[in-house]
Wavefront OBJ file of the C-alpha trace (Angstrom):
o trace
v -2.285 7.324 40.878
v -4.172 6.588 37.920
v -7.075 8.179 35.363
v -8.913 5.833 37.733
v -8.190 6.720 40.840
v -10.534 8.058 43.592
v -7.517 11.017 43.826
v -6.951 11.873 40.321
v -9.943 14.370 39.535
v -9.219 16.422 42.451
v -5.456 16.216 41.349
v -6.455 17.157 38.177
v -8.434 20.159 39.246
v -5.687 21.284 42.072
v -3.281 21.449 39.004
v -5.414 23.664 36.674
v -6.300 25.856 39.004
v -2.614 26.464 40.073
v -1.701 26.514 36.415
v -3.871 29.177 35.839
v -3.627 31.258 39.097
v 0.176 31.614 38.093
v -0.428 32.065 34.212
v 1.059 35.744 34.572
v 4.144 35.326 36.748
v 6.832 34.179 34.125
v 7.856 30.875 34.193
v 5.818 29.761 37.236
v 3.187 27.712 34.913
v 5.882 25.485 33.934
v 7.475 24.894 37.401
v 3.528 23.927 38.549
v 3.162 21.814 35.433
v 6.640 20.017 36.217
v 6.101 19.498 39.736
v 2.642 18.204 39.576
v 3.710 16.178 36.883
v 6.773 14.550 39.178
v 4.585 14.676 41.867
v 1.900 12.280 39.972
v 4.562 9.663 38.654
v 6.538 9.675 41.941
v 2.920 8.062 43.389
v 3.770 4.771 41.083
v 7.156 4.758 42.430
v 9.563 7.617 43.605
v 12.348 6.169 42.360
v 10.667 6.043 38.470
v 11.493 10.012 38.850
v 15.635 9.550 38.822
v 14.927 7.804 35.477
v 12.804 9.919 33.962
v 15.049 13.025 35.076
v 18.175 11.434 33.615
v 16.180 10.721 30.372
v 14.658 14.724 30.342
v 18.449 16.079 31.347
v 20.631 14.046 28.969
v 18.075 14.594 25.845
v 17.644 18.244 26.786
v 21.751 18.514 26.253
v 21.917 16.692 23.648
v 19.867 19.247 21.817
v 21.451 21.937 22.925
v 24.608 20.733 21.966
v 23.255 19.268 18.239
v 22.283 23.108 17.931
v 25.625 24.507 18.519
v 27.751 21.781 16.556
v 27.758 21.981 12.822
v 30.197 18.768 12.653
v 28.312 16.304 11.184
v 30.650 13.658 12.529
v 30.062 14.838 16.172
v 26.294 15.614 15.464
v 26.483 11.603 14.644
v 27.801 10.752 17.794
v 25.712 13.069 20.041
v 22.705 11.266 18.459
v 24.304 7.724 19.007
v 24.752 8.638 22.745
v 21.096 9.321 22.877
v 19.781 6.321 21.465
v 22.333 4.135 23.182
v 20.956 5.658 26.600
v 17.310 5.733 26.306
v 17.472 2.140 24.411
v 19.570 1.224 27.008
v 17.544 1.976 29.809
v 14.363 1.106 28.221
v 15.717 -2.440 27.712
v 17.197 -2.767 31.078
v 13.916 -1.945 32.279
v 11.129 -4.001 30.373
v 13.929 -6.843 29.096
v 16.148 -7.866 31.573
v 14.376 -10.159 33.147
v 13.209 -12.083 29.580
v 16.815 -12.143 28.707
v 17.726 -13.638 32.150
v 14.783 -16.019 32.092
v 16.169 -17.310 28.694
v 19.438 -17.867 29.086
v 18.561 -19.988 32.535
v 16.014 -21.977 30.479
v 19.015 -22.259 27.855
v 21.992 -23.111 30.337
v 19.724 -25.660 32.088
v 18.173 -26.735 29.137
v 22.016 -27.673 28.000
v 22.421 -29.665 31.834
v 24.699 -26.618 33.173
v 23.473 -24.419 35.866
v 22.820 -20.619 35.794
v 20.572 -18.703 38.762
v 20.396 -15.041 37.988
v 18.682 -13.751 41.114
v 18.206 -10.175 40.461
v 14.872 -8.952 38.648
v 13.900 -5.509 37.498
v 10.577 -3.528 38.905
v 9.167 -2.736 35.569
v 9.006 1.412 35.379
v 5.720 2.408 34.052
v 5.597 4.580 31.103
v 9.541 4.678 30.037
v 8.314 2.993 26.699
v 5.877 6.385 26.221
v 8.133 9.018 27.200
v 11.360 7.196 25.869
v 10.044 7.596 22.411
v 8.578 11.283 22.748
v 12.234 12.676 24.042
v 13.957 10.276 21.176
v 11.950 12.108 18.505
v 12.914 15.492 19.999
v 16.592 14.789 19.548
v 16.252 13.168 16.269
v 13.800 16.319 15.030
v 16.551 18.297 16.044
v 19.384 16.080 14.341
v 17.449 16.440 10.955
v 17.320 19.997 11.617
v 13.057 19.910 11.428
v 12.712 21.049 15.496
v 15.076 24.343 16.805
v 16.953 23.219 20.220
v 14.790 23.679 23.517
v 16.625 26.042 25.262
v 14.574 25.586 28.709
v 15.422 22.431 30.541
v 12.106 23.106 32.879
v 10.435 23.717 29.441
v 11.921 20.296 28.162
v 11.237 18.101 31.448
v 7.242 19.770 31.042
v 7.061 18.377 27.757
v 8.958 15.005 28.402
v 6.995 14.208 31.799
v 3.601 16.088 30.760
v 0.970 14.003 33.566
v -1.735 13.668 30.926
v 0.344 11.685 28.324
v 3.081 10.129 30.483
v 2.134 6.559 31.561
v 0.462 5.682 28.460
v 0.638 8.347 25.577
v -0.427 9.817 23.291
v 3.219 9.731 22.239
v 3.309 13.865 21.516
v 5.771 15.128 19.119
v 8.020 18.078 20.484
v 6.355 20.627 17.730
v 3.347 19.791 18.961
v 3.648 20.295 22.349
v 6.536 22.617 23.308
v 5.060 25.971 21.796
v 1.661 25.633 23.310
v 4.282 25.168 26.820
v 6.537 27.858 25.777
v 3.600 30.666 25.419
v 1.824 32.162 28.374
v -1.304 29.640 29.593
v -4.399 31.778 28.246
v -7.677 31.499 29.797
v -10.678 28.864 28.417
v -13.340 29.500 26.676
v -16.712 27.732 27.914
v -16.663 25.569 24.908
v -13.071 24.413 25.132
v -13.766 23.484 28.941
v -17.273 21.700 27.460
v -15.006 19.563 25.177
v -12.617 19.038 27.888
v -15.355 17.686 30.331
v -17.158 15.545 27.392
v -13.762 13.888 26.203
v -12.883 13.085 30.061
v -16.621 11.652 30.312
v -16.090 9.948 27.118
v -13.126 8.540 28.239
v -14.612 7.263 31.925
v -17.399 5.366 30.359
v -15.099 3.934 27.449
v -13.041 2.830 30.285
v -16.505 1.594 32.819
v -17.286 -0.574 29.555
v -14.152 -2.160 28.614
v -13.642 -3.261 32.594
v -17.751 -4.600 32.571
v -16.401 -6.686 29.187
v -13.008 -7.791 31.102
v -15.116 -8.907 34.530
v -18.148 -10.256 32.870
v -16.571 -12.182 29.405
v -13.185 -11.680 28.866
v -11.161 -13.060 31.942
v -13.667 -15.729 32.451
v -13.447 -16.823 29.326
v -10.025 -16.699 28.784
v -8.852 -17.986 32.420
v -10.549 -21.000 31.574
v -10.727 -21.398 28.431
v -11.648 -25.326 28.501
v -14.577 -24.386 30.016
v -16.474 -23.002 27.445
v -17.937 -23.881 23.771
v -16.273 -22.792 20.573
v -18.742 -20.282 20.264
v -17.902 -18.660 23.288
v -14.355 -18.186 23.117
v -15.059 -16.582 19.574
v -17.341 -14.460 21.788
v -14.478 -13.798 24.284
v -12.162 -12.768 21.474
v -14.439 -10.685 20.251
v -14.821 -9.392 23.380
v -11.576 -8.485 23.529
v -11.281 -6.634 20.743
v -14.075 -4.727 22.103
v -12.009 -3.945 25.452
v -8.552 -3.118 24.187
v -10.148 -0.438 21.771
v -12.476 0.608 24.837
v -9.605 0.592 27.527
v -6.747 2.582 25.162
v -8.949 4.608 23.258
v -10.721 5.430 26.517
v -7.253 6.240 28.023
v -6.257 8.649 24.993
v -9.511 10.535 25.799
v -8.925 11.455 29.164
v -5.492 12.610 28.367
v -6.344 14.629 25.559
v -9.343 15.953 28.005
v -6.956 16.304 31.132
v -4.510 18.592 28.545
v -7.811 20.605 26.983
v -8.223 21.781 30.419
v -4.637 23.087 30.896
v -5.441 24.599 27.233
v -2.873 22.250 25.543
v -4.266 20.777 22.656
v -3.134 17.331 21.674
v -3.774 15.439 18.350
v -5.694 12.294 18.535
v -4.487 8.816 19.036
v -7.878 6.693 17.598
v -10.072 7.003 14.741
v -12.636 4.641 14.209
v -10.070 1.694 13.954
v -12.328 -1.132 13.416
v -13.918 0.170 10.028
v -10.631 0.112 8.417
v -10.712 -1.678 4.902
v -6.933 -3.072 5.107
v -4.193 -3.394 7.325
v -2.211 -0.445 6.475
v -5.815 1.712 6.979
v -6.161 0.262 10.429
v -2.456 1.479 11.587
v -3.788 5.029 10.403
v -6.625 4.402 12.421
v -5.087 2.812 16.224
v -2.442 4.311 17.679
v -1.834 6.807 15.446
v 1.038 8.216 17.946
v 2.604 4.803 17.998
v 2.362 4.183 14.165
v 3.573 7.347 12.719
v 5.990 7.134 15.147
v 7.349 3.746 13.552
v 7.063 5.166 10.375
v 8.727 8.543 10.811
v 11.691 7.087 12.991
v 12.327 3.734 12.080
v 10.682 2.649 8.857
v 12.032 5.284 6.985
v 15.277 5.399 8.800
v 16.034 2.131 7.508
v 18.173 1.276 4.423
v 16.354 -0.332 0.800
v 13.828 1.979 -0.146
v 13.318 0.461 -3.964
v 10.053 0.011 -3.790
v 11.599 -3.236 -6.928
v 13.862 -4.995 -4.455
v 12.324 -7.028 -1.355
v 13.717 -4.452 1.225
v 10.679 -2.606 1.352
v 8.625 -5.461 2.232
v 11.065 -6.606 4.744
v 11.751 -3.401 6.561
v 7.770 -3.639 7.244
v 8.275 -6.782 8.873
v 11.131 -5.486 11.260
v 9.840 -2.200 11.953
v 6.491 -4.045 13.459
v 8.470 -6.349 14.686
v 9.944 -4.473 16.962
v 6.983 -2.489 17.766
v 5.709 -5.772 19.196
v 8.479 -5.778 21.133
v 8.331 -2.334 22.120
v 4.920 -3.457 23.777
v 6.590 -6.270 25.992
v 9.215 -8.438 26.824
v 7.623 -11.756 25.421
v 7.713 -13.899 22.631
v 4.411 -13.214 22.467
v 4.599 -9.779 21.831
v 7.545 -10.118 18.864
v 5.229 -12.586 16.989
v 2.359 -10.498 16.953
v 4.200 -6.740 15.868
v 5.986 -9.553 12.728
v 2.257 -10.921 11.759
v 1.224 -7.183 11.628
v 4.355 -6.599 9.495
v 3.891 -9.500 7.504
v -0.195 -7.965 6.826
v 1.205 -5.138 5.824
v 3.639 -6.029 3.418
v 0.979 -8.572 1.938
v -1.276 -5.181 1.279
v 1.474 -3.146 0.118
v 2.202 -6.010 -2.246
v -0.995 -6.491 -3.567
v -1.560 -2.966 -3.892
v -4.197 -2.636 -1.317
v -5.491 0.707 -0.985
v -8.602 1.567 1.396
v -11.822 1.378 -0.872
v -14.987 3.849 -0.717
v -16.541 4.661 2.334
v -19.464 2.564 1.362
v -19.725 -0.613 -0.979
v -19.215 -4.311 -1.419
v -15.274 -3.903 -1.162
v -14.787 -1.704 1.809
v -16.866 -4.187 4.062
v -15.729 -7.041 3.108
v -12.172 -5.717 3.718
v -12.994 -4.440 6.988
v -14.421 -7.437 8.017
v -11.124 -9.499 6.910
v -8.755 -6.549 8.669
v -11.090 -7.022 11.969
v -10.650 -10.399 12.474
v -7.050 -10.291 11.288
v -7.055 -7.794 14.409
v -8.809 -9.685 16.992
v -7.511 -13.236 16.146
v -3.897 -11.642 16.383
v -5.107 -9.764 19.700
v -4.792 -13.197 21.127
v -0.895 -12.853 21.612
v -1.464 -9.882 23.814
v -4.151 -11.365 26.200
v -1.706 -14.686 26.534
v 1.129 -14.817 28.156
v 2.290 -17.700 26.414
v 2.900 -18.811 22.809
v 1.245 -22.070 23.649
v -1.647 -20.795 25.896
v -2.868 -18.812 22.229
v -2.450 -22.060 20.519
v -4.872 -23.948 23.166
v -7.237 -21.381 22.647
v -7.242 -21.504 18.705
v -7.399 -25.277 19.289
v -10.004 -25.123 21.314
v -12.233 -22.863 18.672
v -11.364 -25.031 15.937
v -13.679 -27.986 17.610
v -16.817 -26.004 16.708
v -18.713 -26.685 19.292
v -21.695 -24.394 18.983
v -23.767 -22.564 22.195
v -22.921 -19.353 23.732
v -25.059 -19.955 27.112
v -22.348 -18.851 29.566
v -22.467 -15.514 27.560
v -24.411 -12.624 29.232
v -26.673 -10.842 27.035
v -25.607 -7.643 28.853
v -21.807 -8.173 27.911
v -22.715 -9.977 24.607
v -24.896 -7.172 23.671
v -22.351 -4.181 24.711
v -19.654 -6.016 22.531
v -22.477 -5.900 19.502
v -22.670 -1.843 20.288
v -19.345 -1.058 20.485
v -18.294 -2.991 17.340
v -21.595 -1.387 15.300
v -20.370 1.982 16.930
v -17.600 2.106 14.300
v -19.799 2.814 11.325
v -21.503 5.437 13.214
v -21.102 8.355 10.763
v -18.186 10.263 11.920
v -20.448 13.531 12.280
v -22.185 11.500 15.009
v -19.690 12.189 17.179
v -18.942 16.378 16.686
v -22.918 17.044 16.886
v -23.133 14.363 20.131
v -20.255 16.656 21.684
v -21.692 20.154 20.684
v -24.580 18.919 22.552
v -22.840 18.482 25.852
v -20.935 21.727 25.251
v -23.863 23.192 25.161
v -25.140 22.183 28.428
v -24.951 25.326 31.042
v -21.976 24.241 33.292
v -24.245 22.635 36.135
v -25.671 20.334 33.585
v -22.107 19.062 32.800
v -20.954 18.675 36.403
v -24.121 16.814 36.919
v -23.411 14.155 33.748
v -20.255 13.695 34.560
v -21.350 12.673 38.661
v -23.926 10.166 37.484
v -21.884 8.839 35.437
v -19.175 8.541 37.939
v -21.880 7.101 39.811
v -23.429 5.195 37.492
v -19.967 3.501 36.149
v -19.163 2.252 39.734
v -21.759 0.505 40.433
v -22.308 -1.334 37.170
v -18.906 -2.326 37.490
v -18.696 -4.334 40.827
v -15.599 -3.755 41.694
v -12.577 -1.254 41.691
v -11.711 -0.357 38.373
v -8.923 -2.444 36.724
v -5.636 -1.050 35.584
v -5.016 0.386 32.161
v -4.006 -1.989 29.786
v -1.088 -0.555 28.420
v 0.240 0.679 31.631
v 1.609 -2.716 31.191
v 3.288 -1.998 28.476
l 1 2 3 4 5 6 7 8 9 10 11 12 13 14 15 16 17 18 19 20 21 22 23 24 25 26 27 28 29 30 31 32 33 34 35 36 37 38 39 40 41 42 43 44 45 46 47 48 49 50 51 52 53 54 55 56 57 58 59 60 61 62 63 64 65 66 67 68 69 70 71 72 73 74 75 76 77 78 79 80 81 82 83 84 85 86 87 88 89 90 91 92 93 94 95 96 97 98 99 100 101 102 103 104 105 106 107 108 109 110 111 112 113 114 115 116 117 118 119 120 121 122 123 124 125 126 127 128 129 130 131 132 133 134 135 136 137 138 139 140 141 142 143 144 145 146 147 148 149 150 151 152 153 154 155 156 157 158 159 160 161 162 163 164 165 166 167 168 169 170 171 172 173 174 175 176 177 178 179 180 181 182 183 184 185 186 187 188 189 190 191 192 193 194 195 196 197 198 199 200 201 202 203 204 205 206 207 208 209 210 211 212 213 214 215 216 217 218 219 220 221 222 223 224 225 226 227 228 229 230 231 232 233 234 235 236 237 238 239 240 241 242 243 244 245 246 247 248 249 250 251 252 253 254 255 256 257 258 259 260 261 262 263 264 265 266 267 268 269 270 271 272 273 274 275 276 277 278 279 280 281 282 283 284 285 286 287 288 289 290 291 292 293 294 295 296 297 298 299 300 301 302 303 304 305 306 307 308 309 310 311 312 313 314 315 316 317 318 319 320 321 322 323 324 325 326 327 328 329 330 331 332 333 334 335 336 337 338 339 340 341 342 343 344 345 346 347 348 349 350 351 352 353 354 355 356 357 358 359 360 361 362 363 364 365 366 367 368 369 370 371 372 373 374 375 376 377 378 379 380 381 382 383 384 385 386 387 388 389 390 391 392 393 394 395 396 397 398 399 400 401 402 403 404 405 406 407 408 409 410 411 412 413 414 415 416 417 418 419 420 421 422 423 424 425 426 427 428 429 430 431 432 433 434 435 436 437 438 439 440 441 442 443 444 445 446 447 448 449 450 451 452 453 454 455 456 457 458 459 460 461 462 463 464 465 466 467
């Protein structure tokens, strides 16, 4: 089951309602929350659950046990046993079968012989809810997050349905309080906002899938095919997708929690009108990048801002955020090019400019297509299939027939939708709150309706469920 799915609004509904109708009998809120929450993932794969119970159990002691130990020397190794298990698994899931791959291509490369048979079912959303139980236990190892002393409390937060397969990576002071307190009922304007951010995030999604169907794959299946022009078009395209498809995602999870009365921080702001590299990362992701910074950035050693370190901590710390998005080369080049931008700004002293003026636009036109050119190395699987591509655009060839205006036009809107004034979007959302409830129901069917059947087909998967 997905956001996507024909089953997940009723889902969605069954578990509010039972969230609620139990709000007053103890602890019963969390033992709905943490069975409908097992119950969703288990529809991906039943057997995801034993991993994502052994991550919840061995984190939750962990905690308990860094709050109860004052030896810094143990403390040390209780934290080492965390990372070395969640790591662990979290590589045995998403990079077992690069590594194998490799060292057959290696072995046979050298004229031995090497068949590793055994591959690994990839286990959607361990990267997400890997890193929300790691920061627990190091938020409790630096003494800034008290022990949870609820394991049900702890698996509700770890395996919360909204954020699970693909974020918004939720820190434990976030999230645990608003679990640990007694579910209270909604006001009519949080369950507006809840019901415009899931609408939102429905039509974000019915765009970017239009964009994939109509442009994107074509273009980028067959790549030969077209003029220069209109793989630019494609890559702009896109751009225009991955924001649509993630940020789209993040909605409807941070709608799905608004109706459970959870409020959860957002994960995009207007990403695409940054003015430099290190403004974007504030803008995308912001889960994901803080995140980086707050738990492996600053955890690592050379912090003279005179000596190189800096600079080169950048460049491992995105590094591996690449990788934390895939097993593929591809991934690892593109998280070091966005360390590499970073360190540039941080060396020329970049700082994000005025919100209007010669400077900011001309930066955020630089950071964009530093973005979408680099976006490349997620839509290919292969080093060299981005390298055809860029080939390919360098010939020049002009003409963009094979374009349709439709998709051409929505990629135009979306990317022009950045420099909406931010107010835009509060006064667009008081307006749908303050539809009477009938007039929200009925948006959010013809729109349902409406999204089907300009997309043709079944929706496609979330992006980063891949990832």
């Amino acid at each position: 089951m997905s956001f996507t799915s024909t089953f997940y609004l009723p889902f969605l509904a069954l578990a509010v309602v039972a969230w609620f109708a139990v709000r007053r009998w103890g602890r019963a809120p969390l033992v709905v929350l943490s069975v409908s929450s097992l119950a969703f993932y288990a529809t991906w794969n039943p057997l995801y659950c034993l991993a994502l119970l052994g991550t919840v159990s061995l984190d939750w002691w962990v905690g308990r046990r860094l709050g109860a130990t004052p030896d810094p020397r143990a403390r040390k190794r209780l934290v080492v046993l965390s990372l070395v298990y969640n790591l662990g698994t979290l590589a045995g899931f998403k990079y077992f079968n690069l590594l194998a791959d490799t060292a057959q291509a290696a072995v046979r490369g050298a004229g031995g012989e090497l068949d590793i048979p055994l591959r690994i079912v990839f286990a959607v959303g361990i990267s997400f809810y890997t890193f929300q139980s790691l920061s627990y236990v190091i938020d409790v190892y630096r003494g800034d997050q008290a022990p949870c002393g609820s394991w049900l409390e702890y698996l509700s937060f770890v395996a919360f349905f909204p954020t699970l397969l693909a974020g918004p990576i939720t820190r434990a002071e976030t999230l645990l309080p608003q679990l640990a307190r007694q579910p209270r009922a909604l006001s009519d304007e949080q369950t507006g906002q809840a019901f415009f951010l899931l609408a939102l995030g429905f039509a974000k999604k019915g765009a970017a899938d239009y964009l994939a169907l109509n442009l994107v794959n074509r273009v980028f299946d067959l790549p030969a095919m077209y003029s220069s022009a209109e793989i630019l078009a494609g890559i702009y395209g896109y751009a225009a997708q991955i924001y649509l498809d993630f940020s789209g995602y993040s909605d409807i999870a941070i709608g799905s929690a608004l109706l459970l009365g959870i409020h959860l921080k957002d994960n995009f702001n207007f990403p695409y009108r940054a003015s430099d590299l290190a403004e974007f990362w504030r803008r995308w992701h912001i889960s994901l990048s803080t995140w980086l910074r707050d738990y492996l950035f600053f955890a690592l050693p050379g912090k003279d801002p005179r000596t190189p370190w800096p600079y080169l901590n950048l460049v491992i710390t995105f590094a591996i955020g690449g990788l934390w998005h895939g097993a593929a080369w591809t991934f690892l080049v593109w998280g070091a090019l966005h360390g590499i931008g970073l360190a540039a700004v941080r060396l020329l002293g970049g700082r994000p400019g005025p919100k209007t003026g010669r400077r900011t636009l001309g930066g955020a036109v630089l950071t964009f297509h530093f973005v979408a050119f680099s976006w490349l190395l997620f839509r290919c699987e292969t080093l060299g299939e981005a390298g055809s591509i860029l080939a390919l655009l360098a010939r020049g060839t002009p003409g963009v027939g094979n374009v349709p205006l439709a998709a051409g036009l929505l990629v135009i809107v979306v990317l022009a939708s950045q420099w909406l004034p931010e107010g835009w979007f509060g006064r667009a959302q008081r307006a749908f709150v303050e539809l009477p409830a009938l007039g929200q129901v009925a948006c959010l069917l013809a729109l349902a309706v409406a999204l089907r059947l300009a997309a043709g087909s079944a929706p496609s998967p979330f992006i980063y469920f891949s990832y």
